[in-house]
C-alpha positions in Angstrom: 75.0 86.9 135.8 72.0 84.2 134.9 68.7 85.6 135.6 65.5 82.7 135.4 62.7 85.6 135.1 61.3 86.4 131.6 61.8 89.9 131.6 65.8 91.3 130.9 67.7 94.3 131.6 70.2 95.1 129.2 73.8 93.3 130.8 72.2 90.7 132.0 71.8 87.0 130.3 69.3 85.0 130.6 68.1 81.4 129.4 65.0 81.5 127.0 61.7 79.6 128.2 60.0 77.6 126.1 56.8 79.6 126.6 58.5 83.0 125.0 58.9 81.2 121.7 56.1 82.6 119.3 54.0 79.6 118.0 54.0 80.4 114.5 57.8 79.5 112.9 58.1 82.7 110.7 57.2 85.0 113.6 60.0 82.5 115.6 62.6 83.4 112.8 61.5 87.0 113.3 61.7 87.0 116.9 65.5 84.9 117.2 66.7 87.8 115.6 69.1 90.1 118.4 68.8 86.7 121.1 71.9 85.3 122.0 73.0 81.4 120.7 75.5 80.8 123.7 77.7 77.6 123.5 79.5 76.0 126.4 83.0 74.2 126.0 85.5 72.6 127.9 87.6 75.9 127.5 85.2 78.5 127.8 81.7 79.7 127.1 81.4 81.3 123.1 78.2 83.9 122.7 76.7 85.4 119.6 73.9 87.3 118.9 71.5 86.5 116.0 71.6 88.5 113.5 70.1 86.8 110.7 67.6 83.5 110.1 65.5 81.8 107.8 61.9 80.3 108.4 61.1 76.8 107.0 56.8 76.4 107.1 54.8 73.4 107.5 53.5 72.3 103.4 57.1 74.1 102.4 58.7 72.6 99.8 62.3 73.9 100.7 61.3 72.9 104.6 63.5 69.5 105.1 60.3 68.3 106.8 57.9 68.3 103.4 58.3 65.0 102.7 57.3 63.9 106.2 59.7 62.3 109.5 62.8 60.8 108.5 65.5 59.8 110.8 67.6 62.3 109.9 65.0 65.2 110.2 63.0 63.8 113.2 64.3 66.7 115.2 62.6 69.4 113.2 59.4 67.4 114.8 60.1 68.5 118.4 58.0 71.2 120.2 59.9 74.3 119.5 62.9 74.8 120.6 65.0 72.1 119.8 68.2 72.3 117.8 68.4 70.5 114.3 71.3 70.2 112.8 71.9 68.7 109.5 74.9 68.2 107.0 74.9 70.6 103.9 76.4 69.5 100.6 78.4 66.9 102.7 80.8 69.8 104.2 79.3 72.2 106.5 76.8 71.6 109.3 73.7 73.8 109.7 72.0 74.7 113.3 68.3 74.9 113.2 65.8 75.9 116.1 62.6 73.6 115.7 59.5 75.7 115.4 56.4 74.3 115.8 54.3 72.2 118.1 55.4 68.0 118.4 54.5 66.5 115.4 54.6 69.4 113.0 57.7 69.7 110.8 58.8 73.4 110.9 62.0 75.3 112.0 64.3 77.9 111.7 67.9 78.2 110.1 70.5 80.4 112.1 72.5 81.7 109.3 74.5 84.5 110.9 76.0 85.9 114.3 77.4 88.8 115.8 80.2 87.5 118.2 80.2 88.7 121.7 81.9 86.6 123.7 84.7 83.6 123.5 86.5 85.3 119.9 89.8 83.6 121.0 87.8 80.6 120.6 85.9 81.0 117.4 89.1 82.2 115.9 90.8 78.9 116.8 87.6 77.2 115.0 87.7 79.1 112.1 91.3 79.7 111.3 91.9 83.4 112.1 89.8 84.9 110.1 88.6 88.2 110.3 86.0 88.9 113.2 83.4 89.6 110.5 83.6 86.2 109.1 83.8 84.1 112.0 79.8 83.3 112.0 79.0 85.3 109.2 77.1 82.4 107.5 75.3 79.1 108.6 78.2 77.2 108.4 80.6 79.4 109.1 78.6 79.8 112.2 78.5 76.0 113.2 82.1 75.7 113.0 82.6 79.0 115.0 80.6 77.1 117.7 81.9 73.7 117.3 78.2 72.4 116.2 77.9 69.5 115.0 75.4 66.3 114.8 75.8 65.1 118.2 73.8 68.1 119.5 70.6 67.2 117.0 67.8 67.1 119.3 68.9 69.1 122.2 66.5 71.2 124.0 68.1 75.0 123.6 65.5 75.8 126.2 67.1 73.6 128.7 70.6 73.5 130.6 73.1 71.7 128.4 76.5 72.9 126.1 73.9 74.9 123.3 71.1 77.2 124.6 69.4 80.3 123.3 69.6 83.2 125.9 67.9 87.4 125.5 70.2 89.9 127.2 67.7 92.7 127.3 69.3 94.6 123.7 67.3 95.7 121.2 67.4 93.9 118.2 67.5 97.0 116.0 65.8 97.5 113.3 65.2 94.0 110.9 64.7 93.7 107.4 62.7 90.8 105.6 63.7 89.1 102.0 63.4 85.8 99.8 65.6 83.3 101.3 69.1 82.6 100.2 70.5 79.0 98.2 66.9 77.4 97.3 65.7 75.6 94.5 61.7 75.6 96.2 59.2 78.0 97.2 62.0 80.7 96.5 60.0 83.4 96.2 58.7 83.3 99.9 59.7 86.2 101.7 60.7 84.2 105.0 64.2 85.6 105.7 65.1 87.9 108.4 68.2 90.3 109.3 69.4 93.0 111.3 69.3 96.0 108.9 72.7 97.9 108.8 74.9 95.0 109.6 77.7 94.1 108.6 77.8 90.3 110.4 74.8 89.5 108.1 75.3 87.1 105.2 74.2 87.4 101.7 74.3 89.7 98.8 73.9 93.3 99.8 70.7 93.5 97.2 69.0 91.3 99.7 70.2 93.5 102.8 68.9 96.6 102.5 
């Protein structure tokens, strides 16, 4: 059942308005976490809930956007709520949720799910491995849901295959840390999780 009011009951899924989004991108990193990503394919509909980001600030040095627009990060300068997604280390794609106003370089890294829907089909993705590790990662979780680069720049606030959706749960109870694989800024304590999960990435010092 899709529901276009704001508010949720628990069951129920629901697209995410732009307008819900908080301005600032480390309260946006905050809030993704316990929202649904939910991807539509040719052979069925995959959903998984958020269970762990990363905020990337306007003047950060590990923010892909420092330097100022490029081609390849133009899509981090989108009003909020874009995806950008981005090659890492030339082997695994990364999905991002732009997270500021147009113009302003800022977003936020999905780096793990909780899968809730289409397992069949993230299995197939990711080889049969166990349901833990299907999205348990960012790029783990861009194979899982068949992300690539031809869904850079995509409004997840809009119909279309990618979208970000709030089923009325909880996010529980969410932890904050340094962020994870950085050579800049790495002391900034712009990571957040679900606390208690075991679908969260990372090393279990950082997930308490």
């Amino acid at each position: 059942m899709l529901q276009a009011a704001h508010s949720s009951t628990p069951g129920t899924i629901r697209q995410v308005a732009r307008d819900e989004l908080p301005p600032d991108t480390a309260a946006l990193a905050r809030w993704l976490v316990g929202r649904l990503v939910v991807r539509d394919l040719p052979d069925g509909r995959i959903t998984g809930r958020i269970v762990e980001t990363e905020a990337y600030l306007p003047g950060d040095a590990a923010c892909h956007a420092f330097r100022g627009i490029t081609p390849r990060n133009r899509s981090l300068f989108l009003p909020a709520g874009h995806a950008y997604v981005y090659r890492a280390y030339g082997t695994s794609w990364m999905l991002n949720v732009s997270g500021g106003p147009p113009g302003v370089g800022a977003g936020v890294l999905i780096r793990a799910l909780q899968p809730q829907e289409g397992i069949p089909l993230m299995r197939q993705a990711r080889g049969g491995v166990p349901e833990r590790d299907l999205a348990r990662g960012p790029g783990r979780l861009a194979a899982a849901l068949a992300v690539d680069r031809s869904l850079d720049g995509i409004d997840l606030t809009a119909p279309g295959p990618l979208w970000l959706a709030d089923d009325g749960v909880p996010p529980g109870e969410v932890g904050i840390s340094v962020r994870i694989g950085i050579t800049k800024d790495v002391d900034r304590k712009l990571r957040f999780y679900r606390r208690v999960c075991r679908f969260v990435s990372g090393p279990g010092r950082l997930n308490s």
